[in-house]
C-alpha positions as a Markdown table, in Angstrom:
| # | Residue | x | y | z |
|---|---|---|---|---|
| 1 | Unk | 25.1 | -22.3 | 26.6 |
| 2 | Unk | 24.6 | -19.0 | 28.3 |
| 3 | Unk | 23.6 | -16.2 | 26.3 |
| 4 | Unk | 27.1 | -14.5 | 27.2 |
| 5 | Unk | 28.8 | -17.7 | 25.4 |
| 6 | Unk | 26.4 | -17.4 | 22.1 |
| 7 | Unk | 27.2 | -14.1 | 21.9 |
| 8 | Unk | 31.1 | -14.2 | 21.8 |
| 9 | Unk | 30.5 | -17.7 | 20.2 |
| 10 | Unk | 28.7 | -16.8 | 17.2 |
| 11 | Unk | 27.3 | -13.5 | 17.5 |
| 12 | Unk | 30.5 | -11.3 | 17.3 |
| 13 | Unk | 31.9 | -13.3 | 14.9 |
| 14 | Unk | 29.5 | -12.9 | 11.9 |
| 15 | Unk | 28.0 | -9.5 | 11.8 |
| 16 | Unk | 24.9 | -10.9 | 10.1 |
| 17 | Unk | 23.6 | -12.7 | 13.3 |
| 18 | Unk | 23.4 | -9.6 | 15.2 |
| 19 | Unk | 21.5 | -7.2 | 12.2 |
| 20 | Unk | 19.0 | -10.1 | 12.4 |
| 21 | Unk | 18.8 | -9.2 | 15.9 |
| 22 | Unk | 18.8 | -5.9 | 15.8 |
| 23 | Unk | 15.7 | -6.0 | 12.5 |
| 24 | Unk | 14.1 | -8.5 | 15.4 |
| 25 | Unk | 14.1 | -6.0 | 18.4 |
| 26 | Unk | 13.1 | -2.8 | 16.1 |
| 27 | Unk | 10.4 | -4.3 | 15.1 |
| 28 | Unk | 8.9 | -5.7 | 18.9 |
| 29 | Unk | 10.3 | -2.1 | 20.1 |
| 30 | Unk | 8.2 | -0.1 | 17.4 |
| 31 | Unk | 5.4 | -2.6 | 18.7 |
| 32 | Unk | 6.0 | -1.6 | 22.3 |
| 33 | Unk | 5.8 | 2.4 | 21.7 |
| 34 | Unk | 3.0 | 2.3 | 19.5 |
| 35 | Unk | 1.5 | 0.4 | 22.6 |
| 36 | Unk | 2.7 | 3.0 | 24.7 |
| 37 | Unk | 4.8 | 1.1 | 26.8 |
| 38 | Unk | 8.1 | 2.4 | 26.1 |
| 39 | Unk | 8.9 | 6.2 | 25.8 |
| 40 | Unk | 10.2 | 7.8 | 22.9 |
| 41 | Unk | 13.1 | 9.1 | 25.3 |
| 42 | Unk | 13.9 | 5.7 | 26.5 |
| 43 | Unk | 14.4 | 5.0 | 22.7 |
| 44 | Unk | 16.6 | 7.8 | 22.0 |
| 45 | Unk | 18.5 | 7.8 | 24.7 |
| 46 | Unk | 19.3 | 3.9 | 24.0 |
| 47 | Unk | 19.7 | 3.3 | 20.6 |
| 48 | Unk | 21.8 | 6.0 | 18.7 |
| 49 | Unk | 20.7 | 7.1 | 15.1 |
| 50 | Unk | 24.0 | 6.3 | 13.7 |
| 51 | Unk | 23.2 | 2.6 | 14.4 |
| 52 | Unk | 20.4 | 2.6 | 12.2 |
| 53 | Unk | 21.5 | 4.4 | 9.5 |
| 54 | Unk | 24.3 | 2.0 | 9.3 |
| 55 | Unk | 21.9 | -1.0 | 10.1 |
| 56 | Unk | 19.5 | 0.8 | 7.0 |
| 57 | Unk | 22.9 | 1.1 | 4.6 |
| 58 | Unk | 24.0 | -2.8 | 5.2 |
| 59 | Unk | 20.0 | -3.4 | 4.8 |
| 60 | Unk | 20.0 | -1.7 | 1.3 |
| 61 | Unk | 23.6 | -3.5 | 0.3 |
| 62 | Unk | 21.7 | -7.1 | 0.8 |
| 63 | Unk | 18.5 | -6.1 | -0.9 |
| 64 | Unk | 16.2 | -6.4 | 1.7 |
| 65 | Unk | 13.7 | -4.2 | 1.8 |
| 66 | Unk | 11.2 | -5.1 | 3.6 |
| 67 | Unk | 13.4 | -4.9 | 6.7 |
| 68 | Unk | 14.5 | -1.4 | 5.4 |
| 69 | Unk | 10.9 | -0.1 | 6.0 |
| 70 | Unk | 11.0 | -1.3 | 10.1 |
| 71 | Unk | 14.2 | 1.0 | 10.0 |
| 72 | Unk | 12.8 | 3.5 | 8.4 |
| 73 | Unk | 9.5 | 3.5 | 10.0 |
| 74 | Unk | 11.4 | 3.9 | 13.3 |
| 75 | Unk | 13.6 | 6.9 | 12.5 |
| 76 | Unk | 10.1 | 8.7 | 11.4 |
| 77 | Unk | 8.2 | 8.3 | 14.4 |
| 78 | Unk | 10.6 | 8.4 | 17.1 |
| 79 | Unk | 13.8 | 10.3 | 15.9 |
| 80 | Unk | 12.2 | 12.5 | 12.9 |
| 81 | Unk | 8.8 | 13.5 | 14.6 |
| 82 | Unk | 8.1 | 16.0 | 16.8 |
């Protein structure tokens, strides 16, 4: 199975396969520019705040907090600092 055929499989289907997805690549992302090898831009410019306030709202509906602070730790150093 291709990744294409997961994804319109499974994925788009049940929303709660691709939060888990999402919580996944935050966190390796926020890994990568504290390593300095992605640019705050690049960030910006790809994923837009409304996603992750709406990914940090269906975080605090499920309780899950610890997740909640990966969000939130990216919207304070890339989107909130300057």
């Amino acid at each position: 199975m291709t990744p294409e055929e997961y994804y319109y499989k499974y994925v788009r289907k049940d929303n709660k396969i691709l939060h888990e997805m999402r919580i996944t690549s935050l966190a390796w992302m926020l890994g990568c520019f504290e390593q300095g090898t992605i640019r705050k831009r690049t960030i910006v410019n790809l994923i837009p705040l409304s996603e992750l306030n709406t990914l940090l709202e269906w975080l605090e509906e499920q309780e899950r907090y610890e997740e909640c602070q990966t969000v939130k730790t990216v919207i304070e150093k890339i989107y909130e600092s300057k």
